[in-house]
N, C-alpha and C positions, 0 to 999 in steps of 0.2 A: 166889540166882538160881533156884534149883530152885524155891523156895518161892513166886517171883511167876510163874514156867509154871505151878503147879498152878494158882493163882489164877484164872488166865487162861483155865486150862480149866475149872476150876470154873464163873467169868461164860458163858464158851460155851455149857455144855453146860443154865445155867439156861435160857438165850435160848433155847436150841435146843428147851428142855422149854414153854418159854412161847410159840413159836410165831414171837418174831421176829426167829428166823435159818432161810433155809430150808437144810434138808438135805437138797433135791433142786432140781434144775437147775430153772430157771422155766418152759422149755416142757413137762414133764413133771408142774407143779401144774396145772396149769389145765385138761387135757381136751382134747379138740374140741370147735371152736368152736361154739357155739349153732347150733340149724337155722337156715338163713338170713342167716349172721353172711358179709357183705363181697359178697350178692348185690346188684344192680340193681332198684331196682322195677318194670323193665321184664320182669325175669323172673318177676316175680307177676301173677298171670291178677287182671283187675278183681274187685272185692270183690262187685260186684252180679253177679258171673256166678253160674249153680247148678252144678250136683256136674257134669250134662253136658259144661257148656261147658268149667268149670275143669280135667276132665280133658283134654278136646279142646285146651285151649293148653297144657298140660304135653307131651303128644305131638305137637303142634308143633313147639314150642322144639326140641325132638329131633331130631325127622324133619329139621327146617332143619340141624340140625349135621350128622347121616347126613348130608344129600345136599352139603353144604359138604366133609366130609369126605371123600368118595368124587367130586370134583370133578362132579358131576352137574347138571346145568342146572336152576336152582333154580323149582320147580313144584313146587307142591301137590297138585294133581293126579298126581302121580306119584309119589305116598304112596301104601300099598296101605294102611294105619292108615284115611287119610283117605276113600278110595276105600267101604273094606268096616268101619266102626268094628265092636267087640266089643262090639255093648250092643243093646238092642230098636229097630226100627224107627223109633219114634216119637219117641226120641231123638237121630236123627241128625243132625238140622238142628242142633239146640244144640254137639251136639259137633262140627261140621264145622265152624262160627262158630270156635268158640274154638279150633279145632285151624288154622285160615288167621290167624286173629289172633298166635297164636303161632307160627307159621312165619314171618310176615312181621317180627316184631319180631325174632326171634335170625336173621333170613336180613340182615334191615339191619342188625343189629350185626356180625355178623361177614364184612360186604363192608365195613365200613367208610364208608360216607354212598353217595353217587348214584355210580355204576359206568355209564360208557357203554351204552347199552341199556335199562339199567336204570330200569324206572317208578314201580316200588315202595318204592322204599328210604328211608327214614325220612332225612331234612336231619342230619348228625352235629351241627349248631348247635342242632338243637333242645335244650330244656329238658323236664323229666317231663309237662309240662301239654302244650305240643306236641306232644310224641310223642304222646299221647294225642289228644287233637284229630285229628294225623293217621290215627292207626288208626281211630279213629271215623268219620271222615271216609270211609275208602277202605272200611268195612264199611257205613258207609250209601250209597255208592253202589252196591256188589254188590247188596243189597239192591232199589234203585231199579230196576236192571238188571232181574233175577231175576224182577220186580212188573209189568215193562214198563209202569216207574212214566217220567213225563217225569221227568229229569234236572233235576233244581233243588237246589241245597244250602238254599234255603230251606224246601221243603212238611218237609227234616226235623227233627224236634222232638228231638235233640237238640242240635241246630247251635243252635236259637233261645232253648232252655231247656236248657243243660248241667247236669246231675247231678253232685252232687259237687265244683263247680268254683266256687271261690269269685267273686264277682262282679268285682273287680279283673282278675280275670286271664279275663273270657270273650274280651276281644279278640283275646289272642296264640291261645288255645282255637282261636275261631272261624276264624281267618285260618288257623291250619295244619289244622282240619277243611275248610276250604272245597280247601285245596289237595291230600290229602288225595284229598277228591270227585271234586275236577278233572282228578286225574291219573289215577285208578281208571278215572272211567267216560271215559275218552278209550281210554283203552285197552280197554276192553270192545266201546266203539263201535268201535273200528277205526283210530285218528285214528292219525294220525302222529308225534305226541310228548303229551309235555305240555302243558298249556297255562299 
């Protein structure tokens, strides 16, 4: 009996030397998890943004949880980040973009879809191409706003020529960019809901 427990520890202790027994608990092989490991792609700033912008939607993202977290009536505008950014002059329109693109995406995630009152908040039915379409949407009508450009989702080129957006899917794109459009600049105008 003695002689097959040695045995036994002997095979163990080869296994153990060969690597396939582990001798430590499985959460404690493996590390922390990759950067980015179990995030949303809605919490990565567009690939075509530059260093401005990409910073500007990471300080978003934020500022939307601060002001979620401290029950605060969600505005952008009442970010002092967004207000007075840390970076030269000439940079501030990029980072302003992507610092309201990222407020509105974690301020829709974490209201969970359309909230009475609420204009802004991303449809929870959306899919990655709609949400995207919608945020393109409500940042090309700011824009249109800002331009005291007429209100058309068509004069913009990326509604007509989406980047990045494979051609099967420009309809679902288009249709949650048009809406999107529709509801931003209703709201900008004054209107009374969405349309």
């Amino acid at each position: 009996m003695k002689r097959t427990s040695y045995l036994i520890f002997l095979i163990f202790v080869a296994l153990l030397a060969g690597g396939l027994v582990a001798a430590v608990p499985a959460s404690a092989q493996h590390g922390p998890p990759p950067p980015g490991y179990g995030r949303d792609d809605a919490d990565a700033p567009p690939r075509w943004y530059n260093d401005a912008q990409r910073q500007g939607f990471r300080d978003g993202l934020i500022g939307a949880r601060k002001d979620y977290g401290n029950h605060r009536q969600p505005d952008v505008n009442n970010r002092w980040e967004y207000l007075n950014p840390h970076m030269p002059p000439e940079l501030w329109e990029p980072y302003r973009e992507g610092f309201r693109r990222g407020y509105t995406v974690s301020m829709s995630r974490l209201l969970g879809g359309a909230a009475p009152g609420r204009w802004d908040v991303i449809p929870s039915a959306y899919n990655q191409i709609q949400r995207r379409g919608f945020l393109d949407g409500m940042e090309g009508a700011r824009k249109d706003y800002g331009n005291h450009r007429r209100p058309d989702v068509n004069n913009r080129d990326e509604f007509r020529h989406p980047d990045d957006v494979p051609r099967d899917l420009w309809g679902a794109y288009r249709e949650a960019f048009r809406r999107g459009y529709s509801q931003t600049m209703s709201h900008l105008l004054g209107d009374s809901g969405p349309n």
